[in-house]
NUDO-545020 format. One line per field, with one value per residue (C-alpha): residue in one letter; x, y, z. Coordinates in Angstrom, 1 decimal, always signed. Layout:
BEGIN
rest c(a;...)
u c(X;...)
v c(Y;...)
w c(Z;...)
This chain:
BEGIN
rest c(x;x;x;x;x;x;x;x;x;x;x;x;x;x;x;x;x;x;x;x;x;x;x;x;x;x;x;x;x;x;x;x;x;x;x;x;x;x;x;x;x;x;x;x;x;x;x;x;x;x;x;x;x;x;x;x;x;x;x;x;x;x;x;x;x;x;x;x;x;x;x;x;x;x;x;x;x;x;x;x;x;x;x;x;x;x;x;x;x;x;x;x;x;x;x;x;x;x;x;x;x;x;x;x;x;x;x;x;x;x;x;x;x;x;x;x;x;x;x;x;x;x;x;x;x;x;x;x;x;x;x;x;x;x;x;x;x;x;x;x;x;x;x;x;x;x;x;x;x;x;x;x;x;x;x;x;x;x;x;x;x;x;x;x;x;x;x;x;x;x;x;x;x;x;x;x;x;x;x;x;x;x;x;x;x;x;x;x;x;x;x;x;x;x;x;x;x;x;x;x;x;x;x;x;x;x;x;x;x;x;x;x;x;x;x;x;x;x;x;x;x;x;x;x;x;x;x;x;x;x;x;x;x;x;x;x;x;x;x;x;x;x;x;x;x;x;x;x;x;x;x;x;x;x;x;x;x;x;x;x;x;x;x;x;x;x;x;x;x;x;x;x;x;x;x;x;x;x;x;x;x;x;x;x;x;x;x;x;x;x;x;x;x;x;x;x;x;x;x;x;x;x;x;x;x;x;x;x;x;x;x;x;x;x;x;x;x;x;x;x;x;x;x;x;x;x;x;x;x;x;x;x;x;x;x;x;x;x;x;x;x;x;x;x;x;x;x;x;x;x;x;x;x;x;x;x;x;x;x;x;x;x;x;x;x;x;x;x;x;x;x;x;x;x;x;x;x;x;x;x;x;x;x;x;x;x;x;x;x)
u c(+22.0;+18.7;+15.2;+12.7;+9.3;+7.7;+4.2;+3.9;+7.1;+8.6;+12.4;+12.9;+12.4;+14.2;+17.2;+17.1;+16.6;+19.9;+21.5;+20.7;+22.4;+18.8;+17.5;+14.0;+11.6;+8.4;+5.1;+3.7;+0.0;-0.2;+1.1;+3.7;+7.0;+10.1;+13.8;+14.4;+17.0;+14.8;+12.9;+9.4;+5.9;+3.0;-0.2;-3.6;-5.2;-2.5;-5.4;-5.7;-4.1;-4.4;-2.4;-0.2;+0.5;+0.7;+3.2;+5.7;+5.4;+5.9;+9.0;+10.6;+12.4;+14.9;+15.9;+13.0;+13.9;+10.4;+7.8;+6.2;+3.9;+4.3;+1.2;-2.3;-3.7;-0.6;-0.9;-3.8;-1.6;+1.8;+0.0;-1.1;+2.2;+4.0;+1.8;+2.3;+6.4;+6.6;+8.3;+8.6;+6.1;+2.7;+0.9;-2.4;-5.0;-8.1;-5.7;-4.7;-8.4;-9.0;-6.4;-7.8;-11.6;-12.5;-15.9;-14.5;-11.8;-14.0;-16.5;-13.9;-12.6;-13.0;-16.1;-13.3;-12.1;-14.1;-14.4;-16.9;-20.2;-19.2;-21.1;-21.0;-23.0;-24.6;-25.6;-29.0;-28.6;-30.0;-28.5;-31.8;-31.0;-27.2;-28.3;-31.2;-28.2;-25.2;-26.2;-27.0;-23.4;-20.9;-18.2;-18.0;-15.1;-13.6;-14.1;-10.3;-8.5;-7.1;-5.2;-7.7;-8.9;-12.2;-13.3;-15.8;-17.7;-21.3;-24.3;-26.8;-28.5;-26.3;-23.2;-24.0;-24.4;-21.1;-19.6;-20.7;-19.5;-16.1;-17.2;-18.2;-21.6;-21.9;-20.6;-22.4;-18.8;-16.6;-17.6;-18.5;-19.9;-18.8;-19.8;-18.2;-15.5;-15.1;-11.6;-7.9;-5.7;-2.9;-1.2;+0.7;+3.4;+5.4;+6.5;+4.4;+6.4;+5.5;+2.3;+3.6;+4.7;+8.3;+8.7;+6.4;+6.4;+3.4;+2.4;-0.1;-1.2;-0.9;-3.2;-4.7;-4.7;-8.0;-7.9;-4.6;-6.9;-9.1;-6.3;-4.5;-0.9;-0.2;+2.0;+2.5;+5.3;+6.3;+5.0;+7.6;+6.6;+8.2;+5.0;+2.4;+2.9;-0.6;-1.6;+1.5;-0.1;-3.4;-2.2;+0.4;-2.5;-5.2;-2.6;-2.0;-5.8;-6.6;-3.3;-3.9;-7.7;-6.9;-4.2;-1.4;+1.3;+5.3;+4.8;+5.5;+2.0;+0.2;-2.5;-4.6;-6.8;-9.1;-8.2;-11.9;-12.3;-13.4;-10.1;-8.9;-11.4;-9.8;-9.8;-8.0;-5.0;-3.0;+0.0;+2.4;+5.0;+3.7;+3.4;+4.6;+7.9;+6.9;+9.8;+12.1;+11.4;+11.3;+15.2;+15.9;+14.3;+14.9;+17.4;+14.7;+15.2;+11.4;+12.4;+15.2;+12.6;+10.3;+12.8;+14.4;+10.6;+10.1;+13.0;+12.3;+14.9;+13.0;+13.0;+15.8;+18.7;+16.7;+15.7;+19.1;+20.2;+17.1;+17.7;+16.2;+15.5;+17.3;+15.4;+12.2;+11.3;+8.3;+7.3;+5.3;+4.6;+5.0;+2.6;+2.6;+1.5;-1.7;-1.4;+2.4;+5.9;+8.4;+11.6;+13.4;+15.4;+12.4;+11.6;+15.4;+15.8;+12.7;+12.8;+16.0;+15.3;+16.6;+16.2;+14.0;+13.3;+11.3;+10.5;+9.3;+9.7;+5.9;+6.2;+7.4;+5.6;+2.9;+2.5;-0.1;-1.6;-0.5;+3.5;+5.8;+8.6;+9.1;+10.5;+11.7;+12.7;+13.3;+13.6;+14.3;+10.8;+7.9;+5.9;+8.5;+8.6;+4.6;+5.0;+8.0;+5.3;+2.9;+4.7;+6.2;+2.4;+1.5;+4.2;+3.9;-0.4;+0.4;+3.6;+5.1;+5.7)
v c(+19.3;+19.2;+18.4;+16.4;+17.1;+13.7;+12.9;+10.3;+8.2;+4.6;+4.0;+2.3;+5.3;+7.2;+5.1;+6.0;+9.2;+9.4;+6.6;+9.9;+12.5;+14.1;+15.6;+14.5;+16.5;+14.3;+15.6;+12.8;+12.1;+10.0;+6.9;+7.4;+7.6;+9.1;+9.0;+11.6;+12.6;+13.5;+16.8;+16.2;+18.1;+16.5;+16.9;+15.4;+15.2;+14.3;+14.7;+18.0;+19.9;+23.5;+21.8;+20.3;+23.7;+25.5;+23.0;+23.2;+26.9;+27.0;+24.7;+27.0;+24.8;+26.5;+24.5;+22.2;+20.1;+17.9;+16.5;+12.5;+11.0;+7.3;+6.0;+7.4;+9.6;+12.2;+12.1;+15.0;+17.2;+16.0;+17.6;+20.8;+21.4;+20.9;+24.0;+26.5;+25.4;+25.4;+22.1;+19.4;+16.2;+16.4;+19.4;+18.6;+18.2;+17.2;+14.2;+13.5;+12.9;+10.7;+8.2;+8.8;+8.5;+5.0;+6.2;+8.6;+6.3;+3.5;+6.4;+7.4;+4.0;+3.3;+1.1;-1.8;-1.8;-4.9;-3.1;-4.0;-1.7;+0.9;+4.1;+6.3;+6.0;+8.9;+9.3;+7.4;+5.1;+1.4;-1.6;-2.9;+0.1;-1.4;-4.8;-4.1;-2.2;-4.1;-7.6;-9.8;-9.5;-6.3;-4.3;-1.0;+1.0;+4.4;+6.3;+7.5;+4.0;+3.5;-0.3;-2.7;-0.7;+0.0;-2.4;-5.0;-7.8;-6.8;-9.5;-8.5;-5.5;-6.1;-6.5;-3.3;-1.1;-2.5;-1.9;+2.1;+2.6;+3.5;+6.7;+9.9;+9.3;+13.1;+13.2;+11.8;+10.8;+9.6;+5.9;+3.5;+0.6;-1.8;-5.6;-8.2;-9.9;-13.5;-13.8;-14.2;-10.7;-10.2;-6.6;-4.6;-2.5;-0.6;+3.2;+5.1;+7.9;+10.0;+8.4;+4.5;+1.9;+1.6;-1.2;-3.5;-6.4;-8.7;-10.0;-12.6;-12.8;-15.6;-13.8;-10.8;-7.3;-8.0;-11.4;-10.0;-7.2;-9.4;-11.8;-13.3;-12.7;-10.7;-12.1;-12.1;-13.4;-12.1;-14.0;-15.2;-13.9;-17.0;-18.9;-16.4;-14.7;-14.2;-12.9;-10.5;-9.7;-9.0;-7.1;-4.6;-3.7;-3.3;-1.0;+0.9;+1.3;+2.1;+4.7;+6.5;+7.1;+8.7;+10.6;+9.2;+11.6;+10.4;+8.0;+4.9;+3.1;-0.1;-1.4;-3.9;-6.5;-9.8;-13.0;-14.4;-17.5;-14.6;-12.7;-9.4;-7.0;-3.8;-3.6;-0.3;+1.9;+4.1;+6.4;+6.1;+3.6;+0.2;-0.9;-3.7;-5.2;-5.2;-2.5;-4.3;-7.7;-6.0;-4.7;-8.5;-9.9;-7.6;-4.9;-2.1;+0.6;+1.9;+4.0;+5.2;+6.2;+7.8;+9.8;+10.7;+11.5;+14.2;+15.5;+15.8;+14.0;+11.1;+7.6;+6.6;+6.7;+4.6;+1.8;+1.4;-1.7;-3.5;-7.4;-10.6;-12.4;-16.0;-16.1;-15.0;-13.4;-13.0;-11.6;-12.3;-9.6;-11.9;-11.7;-13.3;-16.6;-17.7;-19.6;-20.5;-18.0;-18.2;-16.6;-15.4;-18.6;-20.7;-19.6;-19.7;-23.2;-24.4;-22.2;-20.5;-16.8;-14.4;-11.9;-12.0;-9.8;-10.8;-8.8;-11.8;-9.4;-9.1;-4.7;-4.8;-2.3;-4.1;-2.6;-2.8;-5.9;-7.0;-6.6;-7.7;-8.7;-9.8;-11.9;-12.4;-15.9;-16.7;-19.8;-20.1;-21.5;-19.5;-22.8;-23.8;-20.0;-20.3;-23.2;-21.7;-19.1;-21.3;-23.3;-20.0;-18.5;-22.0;-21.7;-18.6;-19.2;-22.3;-21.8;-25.4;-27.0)
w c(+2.6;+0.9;+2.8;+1.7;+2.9;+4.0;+5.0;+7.1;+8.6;+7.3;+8.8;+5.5;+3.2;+5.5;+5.1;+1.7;+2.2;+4.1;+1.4;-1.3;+1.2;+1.9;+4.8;+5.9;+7.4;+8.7;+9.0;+11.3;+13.2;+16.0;+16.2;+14.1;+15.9;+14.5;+16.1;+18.3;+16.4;+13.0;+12.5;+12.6;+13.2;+14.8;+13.0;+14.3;+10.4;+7.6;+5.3;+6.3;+3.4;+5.6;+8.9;+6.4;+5.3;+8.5;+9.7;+7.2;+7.0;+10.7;+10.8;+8.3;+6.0;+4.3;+1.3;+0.4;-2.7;-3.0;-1.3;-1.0;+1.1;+2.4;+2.5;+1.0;+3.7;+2.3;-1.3;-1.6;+0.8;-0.9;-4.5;-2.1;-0.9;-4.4;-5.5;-2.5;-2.8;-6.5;-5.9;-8.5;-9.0;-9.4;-8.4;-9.5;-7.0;-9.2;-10.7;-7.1;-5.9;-8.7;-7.0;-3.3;-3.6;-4.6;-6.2;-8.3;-9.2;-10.2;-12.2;-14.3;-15.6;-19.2;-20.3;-20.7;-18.0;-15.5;-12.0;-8.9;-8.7;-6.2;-4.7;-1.9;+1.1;+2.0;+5.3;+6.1;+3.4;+4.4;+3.6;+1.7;-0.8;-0.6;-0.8;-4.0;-5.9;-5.1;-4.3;-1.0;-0.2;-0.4;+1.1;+3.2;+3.6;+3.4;+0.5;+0.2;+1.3;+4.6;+3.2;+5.0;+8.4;+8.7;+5.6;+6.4;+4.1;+4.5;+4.8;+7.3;+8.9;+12.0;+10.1;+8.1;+11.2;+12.5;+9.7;+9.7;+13.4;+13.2;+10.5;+11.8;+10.0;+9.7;+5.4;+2.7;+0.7;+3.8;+2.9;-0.3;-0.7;-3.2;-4.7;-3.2;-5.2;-4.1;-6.2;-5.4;-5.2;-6.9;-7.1;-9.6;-8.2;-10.6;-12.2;-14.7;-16.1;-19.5;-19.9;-20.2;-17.8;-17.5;-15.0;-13.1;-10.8;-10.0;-6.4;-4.8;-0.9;+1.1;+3.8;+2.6;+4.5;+4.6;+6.5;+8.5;+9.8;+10.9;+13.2;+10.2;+9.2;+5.9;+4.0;+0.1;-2.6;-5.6;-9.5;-11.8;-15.1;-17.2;-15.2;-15.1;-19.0;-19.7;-16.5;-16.3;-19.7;-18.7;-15.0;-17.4;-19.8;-17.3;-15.1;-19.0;-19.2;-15.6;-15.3;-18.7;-17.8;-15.1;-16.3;-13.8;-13.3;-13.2;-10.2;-8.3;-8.0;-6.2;-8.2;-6.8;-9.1;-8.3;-10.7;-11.6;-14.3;-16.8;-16.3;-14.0;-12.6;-11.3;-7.7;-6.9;-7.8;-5.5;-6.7;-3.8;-2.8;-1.8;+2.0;+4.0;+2.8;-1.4;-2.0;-0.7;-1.9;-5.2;-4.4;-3.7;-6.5;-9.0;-8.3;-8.6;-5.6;-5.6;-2.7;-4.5;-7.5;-5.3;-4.5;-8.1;-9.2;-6.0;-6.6;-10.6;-12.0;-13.3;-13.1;-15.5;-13.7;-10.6;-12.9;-14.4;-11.9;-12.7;-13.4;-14.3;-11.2;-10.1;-7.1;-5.8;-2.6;+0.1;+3.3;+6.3;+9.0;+11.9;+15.4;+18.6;+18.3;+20.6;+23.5;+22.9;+23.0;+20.5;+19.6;+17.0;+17.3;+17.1;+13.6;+12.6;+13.6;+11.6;+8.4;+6.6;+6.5;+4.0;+6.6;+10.3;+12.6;+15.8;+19.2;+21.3;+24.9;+26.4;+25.7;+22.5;+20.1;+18.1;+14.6;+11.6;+11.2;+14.4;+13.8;+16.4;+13.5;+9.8;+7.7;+4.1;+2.4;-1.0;-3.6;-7.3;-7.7;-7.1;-5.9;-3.2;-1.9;-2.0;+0.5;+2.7;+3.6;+4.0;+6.6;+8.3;+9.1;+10.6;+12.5;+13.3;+13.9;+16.4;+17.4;+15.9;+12.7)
């Protein structure tokens, strides 16, 4: 059986994994937990390209057939490994860093392309220098992504130095700073392969990471195109523009975008499989594996033969990363006698593991009309925020 190399751990990929008749072999950092019964390798630094290295020369893999990373912190080390292994993919670490620092990413942007004013911030930098260059109001956060951790809106010297205290403090490109975009988000996820986009869907959040960081509850729906044709329009070239600058190689991608009254202005653009529950709404919705393509494009067989199922949608899917609600318990039969779930999953016992963004459980619905699935969402985070309807 073949082994896949994988940075970082998701028990959804590694479904798939086992769906394609693949062995995985996880190179994990704490708190990442994989079953007993999978090979793994702690690591304390996934970014760490070296360690990275070490550990997969140490496990001695026999037959590695690829590499991928499952989040952002492995993409750099995913390219690393590709060229030490002669493994397929992308083995170019230069493109790579164009997709993990946001500064660089921003810099190298075509003049077309509407993006916020963004810069590192060296160390010493005050915010009056932030404040002069990138107006009263702005945002910090790391430099090479880390989904919403760490990232803070910015409007006073107080909030600035809180903002700066969970960075070592010590590197002059380990944070940026960017203008503050006071827009809706909507996000692009899709597959680039020979230079062109080749499929794409088109999301909106109910609750942002941002806001679910903060307490909230992410959650987020998929577009219907046949309602949104212009934007759809506007997202797929801006993703052409922003991909082909940066010379994208063969990838799955999450491309992030704010929807002002003068039209998108590129957020940011990662080329890895998208978090939370997006692939597999996008299975649901539209038949389209992205799993199941990240894997064909490690493995160098392409994305053809993973997009083949792909279909028009009837329905339309969401998800909400469900928490504890305050002040009230619920169970899982709570929210199934109030809502009708595609699919829920809900730990309500006082130990059970609480994820990202304060996961205890999830849940996916769906509706033929993109307004009524807007509202099912709507009513399941209330409930879930108060514990009642």
């Amino acid at each position: 059986m073949p082994t896949m190399i994988v940075i970082g751990y998701r028990g959804d990929l590694d479904q798939a994994l086992r769906r394609r008749g693949i062995d995985p072999y996880y190179i994990v950092q704490a708190p990442a937990s994989p079953p007993k019964s999978r090979r793994f390798t702690w690591v304390a630094d996934m970014e760490n390209a070296q360690e990275i290295f070490r550990a997969v020369l140490a496990a001695d893999i026999d037959d590695p057939a690829g590499v991928l990373s499952v989040h952002e912190m492995g993409v750099f080390g995913a390219t690393y490994l590709r060229q030490q292994l002669n493994l397929p993919g992308n083995a170019d670490s230069g493109t790579a860093l164009r997709f993990r620092d946001k500064y660089l990413q921003k810099s190298m942007l075509p003049p077309q392309v509407k993006r916020a004013r963004c810069r590192h911030v060296a160390v010493g930098t005050s915010f009056t220098d932030l404040a002069d260059d990138l107006g009263e109001v702005f945002v910090v956060k790391p430099a090479t992504g880390a989904g919403a951790l760490r990232t803070n809106i910015v409007r006073t010297p107080e909030e600035y130095a809180q903002a700066l205290t969970p960075f070592t403090g010590q590197s002059d490109v380990e944070i940026v700073a960017e203008s503050f975009m006071d827009a809706p988000e909507v996000y692009l996820d899709g597959v680039w392969e020979k230079g062109g986009l080749q499929w794409s869907s088109m999301s909106g959040y109910h609750t942002s990471p941002l806001r679910a960081v903060q307490g909230g509850i992410l959650s987020a729906y998929l577009l219907d195109r046949r309602r949104h044709s212009a934007l759809f329009q506007e997202m797929e070239t801006l993703a052409g523009q922003a991909l082909a600058s940066l010379n994208a190689p063969d990838c799955v991608f999450h491309m992030e975008a704010f929807a002002t009254e003068e039209g998108l202005t590129f957020g940011e653009c990662a080329i890895r499989l998208p978090g939370a529950l997006s692939p597999r709404v996008n299975q649901l919705t539209y038949g389209v594996d992205l799993f199941d393509v990240e894997i064909s494009l490690a493995l160098g067989e392409g994305a053809t033969r993973a997009l083949a199922d792909q279909r028009t949608p009837e329905r339309f899917h969401g998800y909400i990363l469900l928490r504890r609600p305050s002040g009230r318990d619920v169970t899982q039969s709570d929210f199934e006698r109030n809502f009708l779930f595609d699919e829920i999953v809900y730990d309500a016992s006082p130990d059970a593991p609480v994820g990202p963004y304060g996961r205890v459980g999830q849940a996916i619905v769906s509706d033929p009309d993109e307004l009524k699935l807007r509202k099912t969402i709507e009513d399941v985070v209330r409930f879930n925020e108060v514990g009642s309807t």
